[in-house]
Every structure is written in C-alpha cells, then in structure tokens.
C-alpha positions in Angstrom: -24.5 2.7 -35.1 -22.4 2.1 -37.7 -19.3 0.4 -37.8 -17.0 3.8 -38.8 -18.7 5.5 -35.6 -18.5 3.4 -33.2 -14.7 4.4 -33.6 -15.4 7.5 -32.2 -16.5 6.9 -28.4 -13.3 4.1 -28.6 -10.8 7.1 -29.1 -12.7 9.1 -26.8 -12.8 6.3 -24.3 -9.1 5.9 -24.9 -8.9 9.4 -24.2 -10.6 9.1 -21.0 -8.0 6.1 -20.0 -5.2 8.0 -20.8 -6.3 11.2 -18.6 -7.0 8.8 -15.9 -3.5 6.4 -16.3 -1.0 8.6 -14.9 -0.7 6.4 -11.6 2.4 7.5 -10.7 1.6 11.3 -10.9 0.5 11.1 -7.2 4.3 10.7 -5.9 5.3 13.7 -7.7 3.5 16.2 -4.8 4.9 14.0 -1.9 8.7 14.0 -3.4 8.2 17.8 -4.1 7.5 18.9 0.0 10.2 16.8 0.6 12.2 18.7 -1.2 10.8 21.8 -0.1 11.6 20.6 3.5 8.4 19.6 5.0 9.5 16.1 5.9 6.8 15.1 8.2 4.3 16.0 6.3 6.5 14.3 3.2 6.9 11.2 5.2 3.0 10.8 6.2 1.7 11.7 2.8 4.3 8.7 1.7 3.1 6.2 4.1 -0.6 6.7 2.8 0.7 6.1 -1.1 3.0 3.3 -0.1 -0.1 1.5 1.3 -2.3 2.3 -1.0 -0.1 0.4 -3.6 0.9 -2.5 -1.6 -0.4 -5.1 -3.0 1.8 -4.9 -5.8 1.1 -2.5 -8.6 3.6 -1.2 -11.7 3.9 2.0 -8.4 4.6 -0.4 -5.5 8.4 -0.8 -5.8 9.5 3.1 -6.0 6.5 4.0 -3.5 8.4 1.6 -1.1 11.8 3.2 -1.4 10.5 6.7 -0.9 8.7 5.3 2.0 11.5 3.7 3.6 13.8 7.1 2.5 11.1 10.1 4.0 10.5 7.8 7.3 14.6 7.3 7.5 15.0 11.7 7.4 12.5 12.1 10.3 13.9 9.3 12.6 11.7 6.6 11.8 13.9 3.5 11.7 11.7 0.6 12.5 9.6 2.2 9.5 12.0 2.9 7.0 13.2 -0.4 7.2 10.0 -2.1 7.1 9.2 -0.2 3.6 12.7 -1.2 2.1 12.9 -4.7 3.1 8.9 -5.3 1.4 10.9 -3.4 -1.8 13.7 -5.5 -2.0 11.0 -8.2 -1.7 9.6 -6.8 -4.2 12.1 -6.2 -6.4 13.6 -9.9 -6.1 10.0 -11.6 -7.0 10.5 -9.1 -10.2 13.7 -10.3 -10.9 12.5 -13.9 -10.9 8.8 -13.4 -11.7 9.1 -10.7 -14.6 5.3 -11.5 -16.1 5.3 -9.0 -19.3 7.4 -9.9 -22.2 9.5 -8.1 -24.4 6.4 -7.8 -26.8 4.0 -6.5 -23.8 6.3 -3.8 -22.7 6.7 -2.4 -26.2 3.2 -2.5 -26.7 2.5 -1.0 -22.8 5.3 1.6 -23.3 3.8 2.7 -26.1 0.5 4.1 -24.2 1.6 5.1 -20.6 4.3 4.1 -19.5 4.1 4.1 -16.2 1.6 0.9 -16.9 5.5 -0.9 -17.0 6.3 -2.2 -12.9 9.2 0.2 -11.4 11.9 -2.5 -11.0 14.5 -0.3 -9.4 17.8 0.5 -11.1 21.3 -0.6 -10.2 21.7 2.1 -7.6 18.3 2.0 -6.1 19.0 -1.7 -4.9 22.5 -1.1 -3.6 21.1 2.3 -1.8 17.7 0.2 -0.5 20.7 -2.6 1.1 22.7 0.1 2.5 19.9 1.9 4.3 18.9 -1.4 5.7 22.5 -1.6 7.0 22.3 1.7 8.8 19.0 0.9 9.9 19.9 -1.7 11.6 22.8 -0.1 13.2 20.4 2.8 15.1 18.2 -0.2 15.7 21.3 -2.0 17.0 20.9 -5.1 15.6 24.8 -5.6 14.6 24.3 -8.7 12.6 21.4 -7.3 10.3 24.1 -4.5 9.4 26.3 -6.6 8.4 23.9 -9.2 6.3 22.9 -5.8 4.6 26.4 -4.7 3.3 26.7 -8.1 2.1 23.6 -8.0 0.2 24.2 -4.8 -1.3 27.8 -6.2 -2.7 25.3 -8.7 -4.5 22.9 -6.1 -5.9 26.3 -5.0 -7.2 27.4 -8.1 -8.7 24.4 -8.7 -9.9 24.7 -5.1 -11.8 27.7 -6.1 -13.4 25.9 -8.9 -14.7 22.3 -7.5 -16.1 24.5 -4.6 -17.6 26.5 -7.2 -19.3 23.3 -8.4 -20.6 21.9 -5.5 -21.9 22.5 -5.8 -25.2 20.6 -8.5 -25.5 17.7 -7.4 -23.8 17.7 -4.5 -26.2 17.6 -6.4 -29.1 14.7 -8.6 -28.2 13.0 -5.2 -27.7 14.0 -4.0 -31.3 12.9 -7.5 -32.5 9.7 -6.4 -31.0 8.9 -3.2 -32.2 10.0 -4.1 -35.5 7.5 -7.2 -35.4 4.8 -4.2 -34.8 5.9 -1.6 -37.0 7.5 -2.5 -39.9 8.9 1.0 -40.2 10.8 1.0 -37.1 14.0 0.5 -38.9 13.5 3.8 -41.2 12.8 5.6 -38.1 15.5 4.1 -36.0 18.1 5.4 -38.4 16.5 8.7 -39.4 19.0 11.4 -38.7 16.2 13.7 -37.9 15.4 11.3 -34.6 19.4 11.1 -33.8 20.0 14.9 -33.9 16.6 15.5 -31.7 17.9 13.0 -29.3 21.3 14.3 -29.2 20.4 18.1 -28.6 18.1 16.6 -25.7 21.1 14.3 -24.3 24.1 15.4 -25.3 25.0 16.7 -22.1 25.0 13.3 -20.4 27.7 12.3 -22.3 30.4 13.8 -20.0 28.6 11.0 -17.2 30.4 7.8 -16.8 29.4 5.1 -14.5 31.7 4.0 -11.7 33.9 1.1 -12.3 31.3 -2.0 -12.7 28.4 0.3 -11.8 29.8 0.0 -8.1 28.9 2.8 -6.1 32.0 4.1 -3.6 29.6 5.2 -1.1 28.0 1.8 -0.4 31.4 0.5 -0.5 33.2 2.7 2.2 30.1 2.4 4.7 30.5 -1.3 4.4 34.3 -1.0 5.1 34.3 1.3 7.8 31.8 -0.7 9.6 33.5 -3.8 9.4 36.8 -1.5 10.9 34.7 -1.0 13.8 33.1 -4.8 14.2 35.9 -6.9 12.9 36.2 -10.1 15.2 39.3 -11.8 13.1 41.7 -10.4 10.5 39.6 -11.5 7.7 36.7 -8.6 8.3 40.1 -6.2 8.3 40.9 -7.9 5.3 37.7 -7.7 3.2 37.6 -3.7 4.6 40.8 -3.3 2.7 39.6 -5.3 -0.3 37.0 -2.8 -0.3 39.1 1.0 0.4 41.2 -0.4 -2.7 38.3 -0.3 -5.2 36.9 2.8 -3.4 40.5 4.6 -4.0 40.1 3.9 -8.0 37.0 5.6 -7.9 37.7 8.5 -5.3 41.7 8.5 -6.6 41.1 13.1 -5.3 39.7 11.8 -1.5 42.7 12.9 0.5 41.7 10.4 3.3 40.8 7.2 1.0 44.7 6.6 1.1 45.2 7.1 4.7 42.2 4.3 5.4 43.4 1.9 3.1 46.9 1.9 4.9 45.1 1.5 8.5 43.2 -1.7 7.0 46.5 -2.9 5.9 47.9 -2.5 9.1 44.9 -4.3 11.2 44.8 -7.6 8.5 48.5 -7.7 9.1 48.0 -6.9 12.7 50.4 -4.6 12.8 48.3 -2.2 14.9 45.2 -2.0 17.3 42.2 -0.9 16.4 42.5 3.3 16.9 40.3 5.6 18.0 38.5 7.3 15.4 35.8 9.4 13.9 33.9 9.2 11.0 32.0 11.4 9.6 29.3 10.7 6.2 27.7 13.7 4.8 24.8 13.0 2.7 24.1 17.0 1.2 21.6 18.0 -1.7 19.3 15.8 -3.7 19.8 13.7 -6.4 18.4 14.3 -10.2 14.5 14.6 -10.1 12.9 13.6 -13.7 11.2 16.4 -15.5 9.3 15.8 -19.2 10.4 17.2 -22.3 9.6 16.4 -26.2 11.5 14.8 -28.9 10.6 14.8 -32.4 10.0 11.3 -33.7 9.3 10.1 -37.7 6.9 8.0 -38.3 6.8 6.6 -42.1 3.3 5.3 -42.7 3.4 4.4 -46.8 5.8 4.8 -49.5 7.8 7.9 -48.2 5.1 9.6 -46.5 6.5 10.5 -42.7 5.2 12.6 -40.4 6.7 13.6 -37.1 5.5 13.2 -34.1 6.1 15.0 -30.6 6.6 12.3 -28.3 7.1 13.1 -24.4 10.6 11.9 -23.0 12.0 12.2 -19.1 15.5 14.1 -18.8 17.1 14.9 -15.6 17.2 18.3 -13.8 20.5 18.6 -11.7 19.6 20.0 -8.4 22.1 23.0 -7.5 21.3 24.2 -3.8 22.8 22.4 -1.4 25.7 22.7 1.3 29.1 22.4 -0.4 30.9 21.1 2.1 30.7 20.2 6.5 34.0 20.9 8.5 34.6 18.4 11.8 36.3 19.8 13.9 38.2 22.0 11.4 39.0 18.9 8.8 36.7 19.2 6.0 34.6 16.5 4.5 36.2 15.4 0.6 34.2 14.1 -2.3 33.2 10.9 -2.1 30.7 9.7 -4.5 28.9 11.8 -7.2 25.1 10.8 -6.9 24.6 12.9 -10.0 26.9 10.7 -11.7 25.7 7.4 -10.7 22.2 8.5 -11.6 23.0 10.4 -15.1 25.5 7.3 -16.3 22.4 5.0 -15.5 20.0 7.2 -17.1 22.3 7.8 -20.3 22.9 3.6 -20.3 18.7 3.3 -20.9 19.0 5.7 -23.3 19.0 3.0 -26.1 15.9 1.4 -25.0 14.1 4.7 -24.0 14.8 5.3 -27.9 12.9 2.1 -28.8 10.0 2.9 -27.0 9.5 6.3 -28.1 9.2 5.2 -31.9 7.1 2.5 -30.9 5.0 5.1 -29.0 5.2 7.5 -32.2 4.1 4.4 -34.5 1.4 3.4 -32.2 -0.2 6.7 -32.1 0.3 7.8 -35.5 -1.0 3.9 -36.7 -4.6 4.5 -34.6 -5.0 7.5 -36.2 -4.3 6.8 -39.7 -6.8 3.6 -39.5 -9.6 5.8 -37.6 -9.4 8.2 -40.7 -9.0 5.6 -43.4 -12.1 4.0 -42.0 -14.0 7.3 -41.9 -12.7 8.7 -44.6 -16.4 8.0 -46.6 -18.3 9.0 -43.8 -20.4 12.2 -42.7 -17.7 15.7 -42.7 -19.2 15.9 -39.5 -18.1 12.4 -38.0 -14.9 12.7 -39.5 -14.3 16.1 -37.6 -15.7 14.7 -34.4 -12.6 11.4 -35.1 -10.0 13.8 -35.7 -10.4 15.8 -32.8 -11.0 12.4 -30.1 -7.8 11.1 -31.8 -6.3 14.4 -31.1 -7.2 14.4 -27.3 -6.8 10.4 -27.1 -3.0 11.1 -28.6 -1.8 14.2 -26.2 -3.9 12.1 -22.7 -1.5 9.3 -23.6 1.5 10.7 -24.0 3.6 10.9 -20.9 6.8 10.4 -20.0 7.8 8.1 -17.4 9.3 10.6 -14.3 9.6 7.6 -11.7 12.7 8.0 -10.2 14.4 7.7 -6.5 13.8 11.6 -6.1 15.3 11.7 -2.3 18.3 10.8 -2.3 21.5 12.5 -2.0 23.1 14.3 -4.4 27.0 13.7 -3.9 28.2 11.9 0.0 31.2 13.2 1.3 33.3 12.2 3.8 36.1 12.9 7.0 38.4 11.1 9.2 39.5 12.3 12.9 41.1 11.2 15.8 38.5 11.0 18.5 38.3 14.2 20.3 39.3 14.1 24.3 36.4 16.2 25.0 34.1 13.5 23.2 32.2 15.8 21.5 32.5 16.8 17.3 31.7 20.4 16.1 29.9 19.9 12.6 29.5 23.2 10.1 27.5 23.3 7.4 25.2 25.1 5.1 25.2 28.1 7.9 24.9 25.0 11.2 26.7 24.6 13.8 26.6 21.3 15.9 28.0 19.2 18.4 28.1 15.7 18.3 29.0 13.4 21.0 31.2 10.5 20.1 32.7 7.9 22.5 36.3 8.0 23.7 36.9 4.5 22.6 36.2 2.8 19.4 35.1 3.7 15.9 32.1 6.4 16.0 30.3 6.4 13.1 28.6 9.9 12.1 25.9 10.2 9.2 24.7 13.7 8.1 21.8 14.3 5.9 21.4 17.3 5.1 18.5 18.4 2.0 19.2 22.2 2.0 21.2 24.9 3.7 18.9 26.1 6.8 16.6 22.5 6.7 16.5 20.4 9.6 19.6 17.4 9.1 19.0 13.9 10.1 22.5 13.4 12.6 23.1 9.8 13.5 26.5 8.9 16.0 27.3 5.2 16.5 29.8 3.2 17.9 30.7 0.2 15.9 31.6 -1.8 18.4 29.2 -4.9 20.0 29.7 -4.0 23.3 29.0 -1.7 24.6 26.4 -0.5 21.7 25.7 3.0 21.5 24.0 5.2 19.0 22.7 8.4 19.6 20.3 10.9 17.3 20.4 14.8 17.5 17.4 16.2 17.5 17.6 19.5 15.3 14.2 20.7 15.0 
C-alpha cells in the first residue's frame, strides 16, 4: 500500500474514534429523567456512571456531583455526601496536579472535547461545599456543617483569585494556538467569526456575575446556620459579616435587611437568640447545555479561507417551575439567580471557548487539506474514497462540550417567620400543600426542593441548635 493510501483507513480510523469519543454523552439520559422527574431511577442510573468513572477519567468530577445531587433529592444523605466529598477530592488534586498543558488542551479541544477533565466551575465547588454542609446537618454531625461553610467561603476566595488570573491563562492558550496555526490571528479578528459569535451570545450579555463571583445562596445558609449554632459573639459576628455582602447582592429581598439587624443585635448582645423559621426554596433547574454551530474562517494560503461549521454549547433557560412557596401566608423573596450565576460563568469562558473553536476549525480544515494535497496525483477513485473519510472523520469529531451541573436549582428563594405556637408550617407551592413541623424553641431550618410543579419535593426541617438535635424529612411520595 502506498504511502497516499494508507491515509485513507487513518481518517477512517479517526472517524471511528471520533464516533466512539463522546464519553460524556452517557450523562446526558440520566440528567434528562431527572428532569423529567423520575429521580430514583435518575439517582441509580447515576450511581452506576459515577462508578464506572471512578478511577479518575476527563467524566469523573461532573459524574461525582450529579451523583452526590440525584442521591441528595431522594433522601440519600450518607450517599450524596460520599460522591461530593471524592469530587472535591477530586477537584483539589486537579487544582494542584493539572497534567495537560496549555499546548495539550488546545490540541485535545480541538478533536473532542470532552477528552479535557471536567474541573468544576466557580459555582460547582461552592454548591459541592454547601451540600456537604446540609448533609451533614440531616446527618447531624454539627461540626462537619460548619467545616463545610468554611470551605465553601474558600472555593470562593479562591474564585476571586483564578478569575483574576484569567487573563493570563487565556493568553498562554492564544500563545498556543497561534504556535499551531499560524492563521489564528486572521481568524481571531475576522469580523465574520465576531458577528457569528455575537448572534449566538449576545443574549448573555445582560448576565453579570455576583460581586466576586460570590454566590448569596451559599452565603445566607452559612449565616443562618451559624444564628442557630453560635457559641460566642464572634459566630453572630461573622453571620452579620456575611447578611451584609448578601444585602449588596439581594438589595429587593425584603427580609435580608430584617436579618442583618438581628445579627447586629446578637454580636452586640443586645438580644437573645429568637425563635424563628426559616424557610429555603430551591424551585426549577438550572441552564442545561444544548449544541449549536458557529461559523469559523479558516485561511489556509494567501487569502484563500474557507469556513467552517464548528459545534459550540449555549445554554437553554429552563422556564417551568414554581414561582414562588407561601409559609404560612409570608411568601418566599428572590434570593439568588442560578441562571445568573451560571450564564455570567458561561459568558466569562467565552473568550477561551473562542480559542478553541478556531483551533478546532484549523485542525480540521489542516488534516484535510494535507490528505488531499497528498492525494491529489493519485487514482480519481482513492481521492473520492479521502474526501468522503475526511468528511465523516470531520462531522464524528465535532462536538460540543455539554458537561454541565444539569441539577441544580434554578433561582433559591427565601422566608423568615416567627415560630408558629402550633409547631407546625403550612408550605404552598407549585399547586402543594404541606405541613411542616418545626420546634418551639430555636432556629428551624427548612430546605425545599422542588424540580417541577406536581413532582415530589425533597423537605428537610432542622433545628440548629446542638442540643437537642433534631431534623426531620417529609416524606412526599
């Protein structure tokens, strides 16, 4: 065989690789019955895919998180927490162990992409903490809780830090691409690659993150708990610390104002600690990541371009979902905007998802070109054969990249009441009607999840307090 030839079973082989590479495309059926509202089947289908890339694959750290989320919505705490504590593990070694250069990813981005390890984004590690913390709280193990919340404020931190060094990080992937294709420059600034993009992003612009890339939610469950815990003034103290940065970001939350005045009062001890009800609703799901195509030039010699269809994730918004939950007639207030966090993150990568989509373009286009410039002597016949392996080999491979944290909420709200004398909390939403039981004494803690209008919730009430320790879980099957 000669040496032209042999370039055909290579594409076709490549071909074969790229049907076979989309490793990640088995999550997509699990996150979808979730969101359909079969949870148990959801959460067993997870386990079996969580395992399955356990031993640390570019899949292990996003099929952890789902784990530990879809084992969390059907009461499986132990579980749940087991999964997110082996992805923050995970995670961590990435951090310090990143093995793939800026070269490598370039190079692997420009095939499938999802050959690239999930690292988690800035809110899946300061959700993974706080679910650990509430965990740990229907586990009652007080002092776990507490050791989450403060690792979650260092996720945080340490946001504020790698976004601070993203510019950097973006460059040495330029540096890279332009090392590979000299014509990444000409296509960087083509203003028929800044218009596609635009149409196909333009409406993110209107998404900004949250002061620091902090995330209010995480913030207020951390100070409320420590309301309910606090052994000395200083717990009351970093509580208030924390309702003050919540109230820039939730400056509309009616109650935000009336919290930060009670922490005030406790650090100054002013007051005892009241009785009081609070009630978290988690409602809808956050954006899931659906492909689409953007048109990307590719100059090969002299002016000669051609442009090339290169797939590219956007986010879907995810309209059904409860509006609002009334306790006992005070209705829950908007806390956090998942949608925001997630579409501000999204829009931040936008940059680098820019990079690799010319660098996929110039790979694909580059393996072409030298298949048919090596051929281009050969048999009619063998050059038709070439053509049309390229042609499968170039539409196996291209994929977009669609991991994302597909089960969380889409916006947390949240209520304050005095503790009913009856001890009990009548929850609406989404058509429901419930009654939680709270204790007369204390701060009660109540998490909703609720998916859809007419789904099962997950309804978690706590005391915050060390003694006694109570938690309960409604069981709304």
């Amino acid at each position: 065989m000669s040496c032209p030839t042999r370039c055909i079973p290579t594409l076709l082989c490549l071909a074969f690789a790229g049907l076979l590479s989309g490793c990640a495309s088995g999550l997509l059926p699990i996150q979808q019955a979730f969101r359909q509202g079969d949870f148990e089947t959801a959460a067993n289908k997870i386990r079996g895919y969580s395992d399955r890339h356990d031993g640390g694959t570019p899949q292990t750290v996003i099929a952890l998180i789902e784990h530990g989320s879809m084992a969390r919505m059907v009461g499986r705490f132990a579980e749940s927490d087991a999964a997110f504590a082996a992805a923050e593990a995970r995670m961590a070694d990435l951090d310090t162990n990143p093995g793939i250069s800026a070269t490598e990813r370039v190079s692997a981005m420009a095939r499938t992409p999802d050959r690239i390890a999930y690292e988690g984004y800035f809110y899946d590690r300061q959700f993974v903490a706080a679910y650990r913390a509430l965990n740990a709280i229907a586990l009652g193990n007080l002092e776990d809780a507490r050791q989450h919340f403060v690792r979650a404020d260092r996720w945080q931190a340490l946001a504020i830090l790698e976004n601070r060094q993203r510019a950097e990080q973006l460059r040495e992937e330029e540096a890279a691409a332009r090392r590979k294709f000299g014509t990444f420059d000409r296509a960087a600034s083509d203003p028929r690659l800044a218009s596609a993009t635009r149409e196909r992003y333009g409406d993110l612009e209107q998404f900004e993150a949250y002061a620091e890339f902090a995330n209010p939610y995480v913030d207020m469950l951390r100070a409320v708990y420590l309301l309910g815990v606090a052994e000395s003034a200083s717990d009351f103290d970093v509580a208030r610390n924390l309702m003050r940065r919540v109230a820039g970001m939730a400056p509309d939350n009616p109650y935000i104002l009336e919290d930060l005045d009670l922490a005030d009062k406790l650090a100054q001890g002013e007051i005892d600690r009241p009785n009081m009800v609070y009630v978290f609703f988690e409602t809808g799901l956050a954006p899931f990541r659906a492909q689409s195509q953007i048109s990307v030039p590719v100059f090969l010699v002299s002016d000669r371009v051609q442009v090339v269809p290169i797939a590219a994730p956007y986010i879907v918004f995810d309209e059904t979902f409860a509006r609002t939950l009334h306790a006992d007639g005070r209705s829950t207030a908007m806390l956090a905007s998942i949608d925001r966090i997630v579409a501000a993150e999204f829009r931040a990568q936008l940059p680098r998802l820019t990079t690799r989509m010319i660098a996929a373009a110039a790979f694909k286009v580059g393996v072409q070109f030298g298949v048919n410039q090596a051929l281009r002597r050969s048999d009619p016949l063998i050059r038709i054969v070439a053509m049309l392996a390229g042609g499968v080999w170039a539409s196996a491979s291209n994929e977009a990249d669609l991991r994302t944290w597909a089960t969380l909420p889409k916006e947390v709200q949240y209520a304050r009441l005095n503790t009913p004398a009856d001890g009990s909390v009548e929850l609406i939403f989404g058509g429901q009607s419930l009654s939680v039981p709270v204790e007369p004494k204390g701060i009660n803690l109540v998490v909703v999840r609720s998916v859809r209008p007419g789904f099962a919730p997950l309804i978690t009430s706590t005391l915050l307090e060390p003694d006694p320790w109570t938690f309960i879980q409604l069981e709304t099957q």
